[in-house]
VEXZATI-60564 format. One record per residue (C-alpha): residue in one letter; y, z, x. Coordinates in nm, 2 decimals, decimal comma. Example, Ala and Ser with C-alpha at 12.3 -4.5 7.8 and 13.67 -1.06 7.14 Angstrom:
<bases>
<base><residu>A</residu><yy>-0,45</yy><zz>0,78</zz><xx>1,23</xx></base>
<base><residu>S</residu><yy>-0,11</yy><zz>0,71</zz><xx>1,37</xx></base>
</bases>
This chain:
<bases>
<base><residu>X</residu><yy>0,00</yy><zz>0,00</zz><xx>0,00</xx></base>
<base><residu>X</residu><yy>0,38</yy><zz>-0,17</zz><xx>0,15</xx></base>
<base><residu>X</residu><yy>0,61</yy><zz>0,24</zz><xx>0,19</xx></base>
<base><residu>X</residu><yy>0,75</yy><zz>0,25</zz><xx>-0,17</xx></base>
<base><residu>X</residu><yy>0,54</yy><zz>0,01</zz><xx>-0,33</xx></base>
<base><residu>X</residu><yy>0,35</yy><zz>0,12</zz><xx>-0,65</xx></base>
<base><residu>X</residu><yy>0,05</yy><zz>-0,17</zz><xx>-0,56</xx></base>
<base><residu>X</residu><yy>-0,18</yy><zz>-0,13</zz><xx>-0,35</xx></base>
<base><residu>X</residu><yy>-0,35</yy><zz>-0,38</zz><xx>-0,09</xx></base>
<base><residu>X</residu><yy>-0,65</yy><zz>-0,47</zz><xx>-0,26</xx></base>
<base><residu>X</residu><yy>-0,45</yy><zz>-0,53</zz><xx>-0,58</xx></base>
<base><residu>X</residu><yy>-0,15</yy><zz>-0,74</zz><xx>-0,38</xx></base>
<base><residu>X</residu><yy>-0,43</yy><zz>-0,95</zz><xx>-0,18</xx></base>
<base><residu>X</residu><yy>-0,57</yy><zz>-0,98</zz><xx>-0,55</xx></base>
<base><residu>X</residu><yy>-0,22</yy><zz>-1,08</zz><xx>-0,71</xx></base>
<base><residu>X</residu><yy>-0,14</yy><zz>-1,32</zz><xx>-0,42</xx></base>
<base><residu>X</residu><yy>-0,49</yy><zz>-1,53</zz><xx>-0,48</xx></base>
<base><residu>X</residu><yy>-0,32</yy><zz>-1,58</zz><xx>-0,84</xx></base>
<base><residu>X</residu><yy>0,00</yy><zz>-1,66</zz><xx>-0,76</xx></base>
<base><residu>X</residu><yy>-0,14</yy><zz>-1,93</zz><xx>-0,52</xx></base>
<base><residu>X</residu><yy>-0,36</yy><zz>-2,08</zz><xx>-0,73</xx></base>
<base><residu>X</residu><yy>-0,12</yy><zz>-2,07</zz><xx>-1,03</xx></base>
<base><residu>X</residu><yy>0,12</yy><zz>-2,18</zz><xx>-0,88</xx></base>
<base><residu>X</residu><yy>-0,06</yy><zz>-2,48</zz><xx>-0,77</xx></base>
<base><residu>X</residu><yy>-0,23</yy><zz>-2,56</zz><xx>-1,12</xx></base>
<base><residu>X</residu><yy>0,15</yy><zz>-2,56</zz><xx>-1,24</xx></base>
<base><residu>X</residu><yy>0,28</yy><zz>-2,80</zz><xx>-0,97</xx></base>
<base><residu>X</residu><yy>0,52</yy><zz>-2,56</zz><xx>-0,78</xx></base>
<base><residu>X</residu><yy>0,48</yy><zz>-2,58</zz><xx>-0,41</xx></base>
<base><residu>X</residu><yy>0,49</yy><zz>-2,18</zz><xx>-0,25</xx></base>
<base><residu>X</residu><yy>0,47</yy><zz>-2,08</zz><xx>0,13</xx></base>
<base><residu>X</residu><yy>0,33</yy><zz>-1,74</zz><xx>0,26</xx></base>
<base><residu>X</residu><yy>0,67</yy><zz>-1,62</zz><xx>0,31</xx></base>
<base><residu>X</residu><yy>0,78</yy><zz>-1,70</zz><xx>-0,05</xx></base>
<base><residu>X</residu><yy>0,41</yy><zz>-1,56</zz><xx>-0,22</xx></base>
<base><residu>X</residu><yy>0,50</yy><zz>-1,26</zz><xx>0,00</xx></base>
<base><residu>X</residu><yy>0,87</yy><zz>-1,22</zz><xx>-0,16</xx></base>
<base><residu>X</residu><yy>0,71</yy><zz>-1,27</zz><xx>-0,50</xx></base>
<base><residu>X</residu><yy>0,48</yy><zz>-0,99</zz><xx>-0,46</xx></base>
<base><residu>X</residu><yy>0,77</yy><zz>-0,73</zz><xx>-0,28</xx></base>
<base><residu>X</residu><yy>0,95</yy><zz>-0,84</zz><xx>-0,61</xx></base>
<base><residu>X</residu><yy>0,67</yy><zz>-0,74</zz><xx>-0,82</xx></base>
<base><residu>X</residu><yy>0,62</yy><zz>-0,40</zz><xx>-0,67</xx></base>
<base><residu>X</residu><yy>1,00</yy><zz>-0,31</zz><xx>-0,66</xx></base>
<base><residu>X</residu><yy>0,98</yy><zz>-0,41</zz><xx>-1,02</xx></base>
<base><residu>X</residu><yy>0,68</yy><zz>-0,21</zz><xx>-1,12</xx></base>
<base><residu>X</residu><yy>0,88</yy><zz>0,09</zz><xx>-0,90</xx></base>
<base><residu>X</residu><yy>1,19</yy><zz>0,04</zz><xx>-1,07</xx></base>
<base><residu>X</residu><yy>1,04</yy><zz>0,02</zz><xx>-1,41</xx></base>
<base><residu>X</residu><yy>0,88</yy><zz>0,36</zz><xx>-1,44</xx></base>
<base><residu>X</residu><yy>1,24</yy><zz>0,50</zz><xx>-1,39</xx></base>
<base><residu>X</residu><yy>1,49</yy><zz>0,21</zz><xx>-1,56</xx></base>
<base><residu>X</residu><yy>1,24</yy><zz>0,08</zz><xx>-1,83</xx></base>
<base><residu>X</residu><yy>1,30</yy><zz>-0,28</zz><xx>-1,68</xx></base>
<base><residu>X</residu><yy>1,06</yy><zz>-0,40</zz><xx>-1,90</xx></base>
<base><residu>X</residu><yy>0,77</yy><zz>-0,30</zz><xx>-2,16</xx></base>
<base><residu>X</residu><yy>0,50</yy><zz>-0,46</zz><xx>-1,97</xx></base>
<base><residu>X</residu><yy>0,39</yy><zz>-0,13</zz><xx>-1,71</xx></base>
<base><residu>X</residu><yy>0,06</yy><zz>-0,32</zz><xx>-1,60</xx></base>
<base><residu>X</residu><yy>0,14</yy><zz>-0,46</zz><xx>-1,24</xx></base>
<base><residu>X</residu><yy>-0,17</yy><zz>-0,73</zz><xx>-1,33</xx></base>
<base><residu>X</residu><yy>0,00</yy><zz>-0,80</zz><xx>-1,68</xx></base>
<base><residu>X</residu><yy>0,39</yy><zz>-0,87</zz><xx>-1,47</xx></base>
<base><residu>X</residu><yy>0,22</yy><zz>-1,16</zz><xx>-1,26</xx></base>
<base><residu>X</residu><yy>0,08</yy><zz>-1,37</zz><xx>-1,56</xx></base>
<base><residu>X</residu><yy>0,37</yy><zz>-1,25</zz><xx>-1,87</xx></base>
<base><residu>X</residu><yy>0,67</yy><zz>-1,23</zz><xx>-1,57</xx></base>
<base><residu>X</residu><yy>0,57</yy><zz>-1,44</zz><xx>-1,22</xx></base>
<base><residu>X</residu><yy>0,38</yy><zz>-1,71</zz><xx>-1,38</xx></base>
<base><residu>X</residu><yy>0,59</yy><zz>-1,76</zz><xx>-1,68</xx></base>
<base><residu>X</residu><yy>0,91</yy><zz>-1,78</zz><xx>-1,44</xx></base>
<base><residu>X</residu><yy>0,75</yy><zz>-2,00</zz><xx>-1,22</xx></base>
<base><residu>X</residu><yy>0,65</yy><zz>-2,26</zz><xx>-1,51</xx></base>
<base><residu>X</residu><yy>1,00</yy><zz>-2,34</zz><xx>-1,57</xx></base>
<base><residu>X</residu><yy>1,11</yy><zz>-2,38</zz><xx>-1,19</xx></base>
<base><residu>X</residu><yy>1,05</yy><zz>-2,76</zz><xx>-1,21</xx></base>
<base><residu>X</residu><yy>1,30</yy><zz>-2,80</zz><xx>-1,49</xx></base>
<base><residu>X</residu><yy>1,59</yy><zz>-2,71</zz><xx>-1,21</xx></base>
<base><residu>X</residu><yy>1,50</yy><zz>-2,94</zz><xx>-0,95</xx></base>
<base><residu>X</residu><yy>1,80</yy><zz>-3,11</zz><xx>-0,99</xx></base>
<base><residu>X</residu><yy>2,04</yy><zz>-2,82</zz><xx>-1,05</xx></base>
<base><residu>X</residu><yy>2,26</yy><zz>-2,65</zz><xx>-0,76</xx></base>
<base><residu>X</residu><yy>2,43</yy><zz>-2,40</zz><xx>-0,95</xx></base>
<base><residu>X</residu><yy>2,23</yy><zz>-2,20</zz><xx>-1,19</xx></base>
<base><residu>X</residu><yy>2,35</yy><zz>-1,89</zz><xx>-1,43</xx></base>
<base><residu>X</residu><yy>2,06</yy><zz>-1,66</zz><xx>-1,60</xx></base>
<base><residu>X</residu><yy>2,18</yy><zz>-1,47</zz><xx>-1,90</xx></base>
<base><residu>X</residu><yy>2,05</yy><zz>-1,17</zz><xx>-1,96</xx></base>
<base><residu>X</residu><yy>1,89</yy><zz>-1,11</zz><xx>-1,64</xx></base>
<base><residu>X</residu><yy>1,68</yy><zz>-0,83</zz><xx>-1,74</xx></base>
<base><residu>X</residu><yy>1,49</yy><zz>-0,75</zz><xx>-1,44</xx></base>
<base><residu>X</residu><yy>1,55</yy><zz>-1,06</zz><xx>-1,27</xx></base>
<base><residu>X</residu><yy>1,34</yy><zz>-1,31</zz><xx>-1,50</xx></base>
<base><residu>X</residu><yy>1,36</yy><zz>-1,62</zz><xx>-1,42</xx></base>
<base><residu>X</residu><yy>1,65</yy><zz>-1,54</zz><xx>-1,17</xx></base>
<base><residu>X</residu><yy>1,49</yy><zz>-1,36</zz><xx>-0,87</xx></base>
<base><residu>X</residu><yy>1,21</yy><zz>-1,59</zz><xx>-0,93</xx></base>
<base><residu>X</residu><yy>1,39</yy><zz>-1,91</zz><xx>-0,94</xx></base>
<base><residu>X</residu><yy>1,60</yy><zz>-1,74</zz><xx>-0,63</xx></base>
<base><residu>X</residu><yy>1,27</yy><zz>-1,71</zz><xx>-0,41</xx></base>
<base><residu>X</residu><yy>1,14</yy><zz>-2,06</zz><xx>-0,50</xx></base>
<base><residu>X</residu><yy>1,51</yy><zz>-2,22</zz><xx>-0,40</xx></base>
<base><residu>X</residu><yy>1,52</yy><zz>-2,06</zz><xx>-0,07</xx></base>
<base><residu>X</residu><yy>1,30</yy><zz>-2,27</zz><xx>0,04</xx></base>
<base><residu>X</residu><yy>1,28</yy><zz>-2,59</zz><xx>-0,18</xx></base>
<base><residu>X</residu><yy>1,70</yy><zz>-2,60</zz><xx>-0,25</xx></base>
<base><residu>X</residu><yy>1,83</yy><zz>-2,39</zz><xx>0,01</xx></base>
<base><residu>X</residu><yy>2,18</yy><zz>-2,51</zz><xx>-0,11</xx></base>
<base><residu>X</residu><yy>2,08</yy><zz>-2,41</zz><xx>-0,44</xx></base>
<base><residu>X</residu><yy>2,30</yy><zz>-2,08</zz><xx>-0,59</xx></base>
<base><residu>X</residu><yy>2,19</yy><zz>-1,89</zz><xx>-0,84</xx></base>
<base><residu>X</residu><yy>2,36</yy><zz>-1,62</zz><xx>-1,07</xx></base>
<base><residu>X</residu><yy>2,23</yy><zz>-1,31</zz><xx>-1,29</xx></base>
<base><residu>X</residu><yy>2,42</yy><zz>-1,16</zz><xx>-1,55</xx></base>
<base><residu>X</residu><yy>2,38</yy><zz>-0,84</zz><xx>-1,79</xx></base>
<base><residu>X</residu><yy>2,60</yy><zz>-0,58</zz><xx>-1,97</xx></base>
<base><residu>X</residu><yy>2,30</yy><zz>-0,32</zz><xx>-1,85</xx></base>
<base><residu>X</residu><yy>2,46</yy><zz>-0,16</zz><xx>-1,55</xx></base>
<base><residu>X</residu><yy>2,11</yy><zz>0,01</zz><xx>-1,41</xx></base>
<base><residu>X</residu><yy>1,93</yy><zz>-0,37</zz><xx>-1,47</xx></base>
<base><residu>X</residu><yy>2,22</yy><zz>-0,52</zz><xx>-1,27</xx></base>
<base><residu>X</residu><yy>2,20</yy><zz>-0,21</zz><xx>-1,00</xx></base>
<base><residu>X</residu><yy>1,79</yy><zz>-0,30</zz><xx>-0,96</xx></base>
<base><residu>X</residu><yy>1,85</yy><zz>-0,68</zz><xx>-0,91</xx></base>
<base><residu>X</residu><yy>2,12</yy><zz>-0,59</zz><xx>-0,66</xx></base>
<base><residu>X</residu><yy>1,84</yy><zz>-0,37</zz><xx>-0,47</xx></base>
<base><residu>X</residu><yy>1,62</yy><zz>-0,67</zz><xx>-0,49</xx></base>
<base><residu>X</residu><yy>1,88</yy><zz>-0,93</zz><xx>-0,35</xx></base>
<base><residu>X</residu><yy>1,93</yy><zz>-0,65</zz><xx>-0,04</xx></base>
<base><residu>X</residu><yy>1,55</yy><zz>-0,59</zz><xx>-0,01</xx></base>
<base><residu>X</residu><yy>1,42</yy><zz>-0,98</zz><xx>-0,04</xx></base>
<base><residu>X</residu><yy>1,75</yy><zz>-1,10</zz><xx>0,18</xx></base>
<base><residu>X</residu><yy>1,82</yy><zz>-1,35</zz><xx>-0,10</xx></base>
<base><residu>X</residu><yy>2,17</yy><zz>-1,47</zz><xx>0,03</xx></base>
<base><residu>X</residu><yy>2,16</yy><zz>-1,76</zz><xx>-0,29</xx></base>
<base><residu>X</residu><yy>2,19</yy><zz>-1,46</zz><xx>-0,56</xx></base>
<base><residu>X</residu><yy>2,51</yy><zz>-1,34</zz><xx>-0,71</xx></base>
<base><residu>X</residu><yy>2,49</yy><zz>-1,06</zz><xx>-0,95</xx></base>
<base><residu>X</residu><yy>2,74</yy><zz>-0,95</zz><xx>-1,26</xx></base>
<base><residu>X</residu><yy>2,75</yy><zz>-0,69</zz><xx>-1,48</xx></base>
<base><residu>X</residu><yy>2,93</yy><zz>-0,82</zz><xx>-1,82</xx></base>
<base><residu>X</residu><yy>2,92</yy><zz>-0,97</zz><xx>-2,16</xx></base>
<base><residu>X</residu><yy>2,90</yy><zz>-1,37</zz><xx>-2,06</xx></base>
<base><residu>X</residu><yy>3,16</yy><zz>-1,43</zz><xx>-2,25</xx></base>
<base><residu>X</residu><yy>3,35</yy><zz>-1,29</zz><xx>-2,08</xx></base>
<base><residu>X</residu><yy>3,27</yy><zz>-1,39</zz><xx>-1,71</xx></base>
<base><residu>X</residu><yy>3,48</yy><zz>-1,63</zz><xx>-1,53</xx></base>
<base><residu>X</residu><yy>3,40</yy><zz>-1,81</zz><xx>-1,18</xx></base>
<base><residu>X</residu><yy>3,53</yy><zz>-2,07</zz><xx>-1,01</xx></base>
<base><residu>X</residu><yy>3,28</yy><zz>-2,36</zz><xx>-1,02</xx></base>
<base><residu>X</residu><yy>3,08</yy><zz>-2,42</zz><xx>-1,39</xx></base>
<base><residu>X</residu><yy>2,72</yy><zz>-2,41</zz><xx>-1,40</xx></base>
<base><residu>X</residu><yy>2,50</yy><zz>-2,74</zz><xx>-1,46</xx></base>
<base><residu>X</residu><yy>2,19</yy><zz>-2,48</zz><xx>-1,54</xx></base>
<base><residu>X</residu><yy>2,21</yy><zz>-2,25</zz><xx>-1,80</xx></base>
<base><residu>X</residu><yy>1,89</yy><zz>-2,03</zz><xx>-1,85</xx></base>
<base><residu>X</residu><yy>1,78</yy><zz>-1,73</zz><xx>-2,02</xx></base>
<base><residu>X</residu><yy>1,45</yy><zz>-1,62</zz><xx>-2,12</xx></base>
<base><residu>X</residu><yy>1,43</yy><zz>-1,48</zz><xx>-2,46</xx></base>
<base><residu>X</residu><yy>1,81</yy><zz>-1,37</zz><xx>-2,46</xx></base>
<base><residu>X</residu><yy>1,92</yy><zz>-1,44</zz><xx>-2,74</xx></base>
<base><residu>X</residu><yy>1,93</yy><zz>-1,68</zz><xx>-3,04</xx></base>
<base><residu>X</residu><yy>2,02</yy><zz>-2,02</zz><xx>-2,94</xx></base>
<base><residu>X</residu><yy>2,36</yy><zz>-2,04</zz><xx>-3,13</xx></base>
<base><residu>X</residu><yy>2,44</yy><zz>-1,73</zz><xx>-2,99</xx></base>
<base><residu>X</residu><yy>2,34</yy><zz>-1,82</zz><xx>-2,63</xx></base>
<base><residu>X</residu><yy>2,50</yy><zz>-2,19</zz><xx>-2,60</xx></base>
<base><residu>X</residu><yy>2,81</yy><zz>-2,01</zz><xx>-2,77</xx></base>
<base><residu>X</residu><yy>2,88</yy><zz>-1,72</zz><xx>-2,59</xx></base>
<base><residu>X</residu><yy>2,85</yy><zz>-1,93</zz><xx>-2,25</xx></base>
<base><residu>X</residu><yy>2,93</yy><zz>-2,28</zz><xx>-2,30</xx></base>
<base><residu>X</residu><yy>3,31</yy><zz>-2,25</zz><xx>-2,17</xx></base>
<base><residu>X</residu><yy>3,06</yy><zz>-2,16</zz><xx>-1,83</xx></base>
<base><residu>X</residu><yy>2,84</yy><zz>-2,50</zz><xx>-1,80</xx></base>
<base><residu>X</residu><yy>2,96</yy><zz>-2,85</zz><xx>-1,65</xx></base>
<base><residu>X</residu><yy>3,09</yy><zz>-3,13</zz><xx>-1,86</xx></base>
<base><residu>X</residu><yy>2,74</yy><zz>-3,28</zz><xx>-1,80</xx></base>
<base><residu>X</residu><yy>2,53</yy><zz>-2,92</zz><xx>-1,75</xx></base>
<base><residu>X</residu><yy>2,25</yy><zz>-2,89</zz><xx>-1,94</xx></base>
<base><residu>X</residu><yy>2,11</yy><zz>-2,53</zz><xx>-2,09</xx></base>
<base><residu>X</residu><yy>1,78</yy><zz>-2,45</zz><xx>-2,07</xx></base>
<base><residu>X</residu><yy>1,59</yy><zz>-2,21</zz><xx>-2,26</xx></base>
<base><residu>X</residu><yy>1,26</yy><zz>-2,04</zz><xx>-2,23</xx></base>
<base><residu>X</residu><yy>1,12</yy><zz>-1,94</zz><xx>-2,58</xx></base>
<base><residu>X</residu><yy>0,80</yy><zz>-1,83</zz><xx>-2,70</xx></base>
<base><residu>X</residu><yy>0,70</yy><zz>-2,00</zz><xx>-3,00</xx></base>
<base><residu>X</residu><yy>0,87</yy><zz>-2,30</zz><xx>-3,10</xx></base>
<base><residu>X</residu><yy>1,20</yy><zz>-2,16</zz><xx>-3,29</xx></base>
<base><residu>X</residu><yy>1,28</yy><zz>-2,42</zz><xx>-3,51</xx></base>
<base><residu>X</residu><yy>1,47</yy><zz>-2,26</zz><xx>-3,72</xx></base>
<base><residu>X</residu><yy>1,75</yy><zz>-2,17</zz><xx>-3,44</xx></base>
<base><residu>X</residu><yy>1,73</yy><zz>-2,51</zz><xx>-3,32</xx></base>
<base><residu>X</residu><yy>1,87</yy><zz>-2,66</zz><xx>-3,66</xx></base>
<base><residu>X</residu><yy>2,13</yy><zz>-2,38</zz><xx>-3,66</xx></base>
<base><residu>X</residu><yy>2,27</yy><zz>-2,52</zz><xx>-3,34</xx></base>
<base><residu>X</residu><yy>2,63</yy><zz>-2,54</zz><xx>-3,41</xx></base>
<base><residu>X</residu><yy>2,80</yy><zz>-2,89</zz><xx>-3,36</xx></base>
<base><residu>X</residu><yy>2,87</yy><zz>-3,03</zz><xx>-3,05</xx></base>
<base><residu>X</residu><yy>2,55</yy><zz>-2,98</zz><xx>-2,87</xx></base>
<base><residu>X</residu><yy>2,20</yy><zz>-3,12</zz><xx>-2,92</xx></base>
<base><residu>X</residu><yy>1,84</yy><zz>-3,08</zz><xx>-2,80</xx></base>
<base><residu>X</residu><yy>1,77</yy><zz>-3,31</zz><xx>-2,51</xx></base>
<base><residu>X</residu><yy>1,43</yy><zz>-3,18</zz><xx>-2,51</xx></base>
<base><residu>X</residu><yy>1,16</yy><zz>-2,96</zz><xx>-2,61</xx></base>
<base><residu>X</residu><yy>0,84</yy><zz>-2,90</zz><xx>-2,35</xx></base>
<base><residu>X</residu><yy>0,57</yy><zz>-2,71</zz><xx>-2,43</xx></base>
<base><residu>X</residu><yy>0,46</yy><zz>-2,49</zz><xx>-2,15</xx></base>
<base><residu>X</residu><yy>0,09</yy><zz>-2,40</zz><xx>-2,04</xx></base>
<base><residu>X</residu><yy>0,10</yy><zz>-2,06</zz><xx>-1,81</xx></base>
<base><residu>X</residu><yy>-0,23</yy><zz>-2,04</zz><xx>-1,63</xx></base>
<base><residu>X</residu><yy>-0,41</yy><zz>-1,71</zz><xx>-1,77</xx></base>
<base><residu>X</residu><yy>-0,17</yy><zz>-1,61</zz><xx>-2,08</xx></base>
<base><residu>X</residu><yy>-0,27</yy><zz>-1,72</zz><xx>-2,43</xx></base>
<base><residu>X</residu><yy>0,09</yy><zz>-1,71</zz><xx>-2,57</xx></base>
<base><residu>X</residu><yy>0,31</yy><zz>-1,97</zz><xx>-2,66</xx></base>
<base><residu>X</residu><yy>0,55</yy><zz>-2,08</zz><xx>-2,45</xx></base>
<base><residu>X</residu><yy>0,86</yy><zz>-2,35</zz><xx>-2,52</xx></base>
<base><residu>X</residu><yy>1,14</yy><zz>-2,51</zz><xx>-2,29</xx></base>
<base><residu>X</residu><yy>1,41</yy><zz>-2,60</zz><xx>-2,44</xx></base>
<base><residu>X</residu><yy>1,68</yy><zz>-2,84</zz><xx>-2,33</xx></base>
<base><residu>X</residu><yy>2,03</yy><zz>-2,86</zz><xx>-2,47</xx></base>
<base><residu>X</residu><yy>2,27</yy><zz>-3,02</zz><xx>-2,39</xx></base>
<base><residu>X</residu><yy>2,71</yy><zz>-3,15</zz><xx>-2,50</xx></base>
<base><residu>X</residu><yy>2,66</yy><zz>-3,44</zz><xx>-2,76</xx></base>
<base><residu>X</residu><yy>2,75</yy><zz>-3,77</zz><xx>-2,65</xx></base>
<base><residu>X</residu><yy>2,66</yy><zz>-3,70</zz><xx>-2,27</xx></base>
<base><residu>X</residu><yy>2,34</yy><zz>-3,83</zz><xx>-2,14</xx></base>
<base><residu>X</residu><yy>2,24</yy><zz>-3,78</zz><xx>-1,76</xx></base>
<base><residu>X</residu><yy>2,18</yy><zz>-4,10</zz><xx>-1,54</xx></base>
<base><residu>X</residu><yy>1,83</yy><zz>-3,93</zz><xx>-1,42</xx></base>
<base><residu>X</residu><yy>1,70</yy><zz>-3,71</zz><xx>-1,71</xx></base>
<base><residu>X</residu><yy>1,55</yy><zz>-3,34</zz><xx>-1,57</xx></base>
<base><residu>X</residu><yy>1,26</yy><zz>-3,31</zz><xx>-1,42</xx></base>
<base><residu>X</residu><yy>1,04</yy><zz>-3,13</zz><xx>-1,69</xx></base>
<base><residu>X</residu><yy>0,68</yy><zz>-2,94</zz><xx>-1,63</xx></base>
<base><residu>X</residu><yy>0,35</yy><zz>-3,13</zz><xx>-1,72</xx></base>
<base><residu>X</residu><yy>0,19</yy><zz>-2,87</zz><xx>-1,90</xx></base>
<base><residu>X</residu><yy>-0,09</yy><zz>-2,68</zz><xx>-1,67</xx></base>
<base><residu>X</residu><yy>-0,43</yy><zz>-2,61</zz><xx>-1,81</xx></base>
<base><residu>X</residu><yy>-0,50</yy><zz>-2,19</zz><xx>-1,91</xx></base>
<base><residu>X</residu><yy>-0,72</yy><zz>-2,07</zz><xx>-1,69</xx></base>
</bases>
């Protein structure tokens, strides 16, 4: 067991045999060094969360398929983005994960976390100073209220908020020609025809997370009337395993 780390070896040699071959079956290229980040992520989580209630899931085993695989199915879907916001970081899902993935694939890639929560925002600060991850910005605020000095052209948030609410509270933050993508759970239709006018679905992509038997939905969104020259790169489903 890593000093501070509620895994232990036998369970982080375990974890890091999923998170390779997961990782794989989804399409996402992962070095040693950025397995190794994933996995000092997951333990700071599961440390964090017996104190800060992160999240409900308290099972380290359950965190790599419902948290680590799940963020890493989306990672594709931002291949072409260089400045990403998540919304509603939580405990750094998809950020840190998207974060680790960049350092390596986009190192100019910069990516930002935001929540009102100010003990969510203090752990993902810990975890930007423990995993070195020098392409993470962290705010603690309402979204609609943050202001920076370069728009996003990624959007994300995983099970934030409604989708009205989300493209709403954070549009005057994304790029004439950003996109927002969404990570739901079941297909919400029903928030997708409350959109409000002025943006559209680009796309919807059904997700296949190795080992969980949940739904899972991307969803694309985008300003009506624009249309990108090279359309985002979106996940081919992966088989469960």
């Amino acid at each position: 067991m890593k000093p501070g780390s509620t895994i232990s070896l036998a369970e982080r040699a375990t974890f890091q045999g999923i998170l390779e071959q997961s990782a794989s079956a989804m399409g996402v290229t992962l070095d040693a060094g950025q397995v190794g980040q994933l996995l000092d992520y997951l333990g700071l989580l599961a440390k964090w969360n017996a104190v800060y209630n992160l999240t409900a899931v308290r099972d380290p085993a359950q965190m790599v398929t419902q948290h680590l695989l799940d963020s890493l199915s989306v990672v594709p879907a931002f291949r072409e983005a260089r400045r990403v916001l998540d919304v509603g970081a939580g405990g750094g899902l998809p950020g840190i994960v998207l974060a680790i993935w960049a350092g390596v694939a986009h190192p100019d890639m910069r990516i930002a976390l935001i929540d009102t929560v100010s003990k969510k925002t203090a752990f993902l600060t810990q975890v930007k100073a423990e995993l070195g991850l020098a392409n993470v910005t962290v705010h603690t605020g309402r979204v609609e209220q943050l202001q920076v000095d370069s728009p996003f052209d990624a959007i994300t948030s995983r099970a934030f908020a409604e989708l009205t609410d989300f493209v709403t509270w954070s549009g005057h933050l994304l790029s004439d020609d950003g996109r927002f993508i969404a990570m739901k759970g079941v297909l919400p239709g029903d928030e997708i025809r409350r959109l409000p006018a002025g943006w559209v679905v680009e796309s919807i992509q059904p997700l296949a997370v190795p080992t969980l038997a949940a739904q899972r939905h991307l969803i694309v969104i985008r300003r009506e009337g624009d249309q990108l020259a090279q359309p985002l790169q979106l996940l081919q489903p992966a088989q469960p395993q």
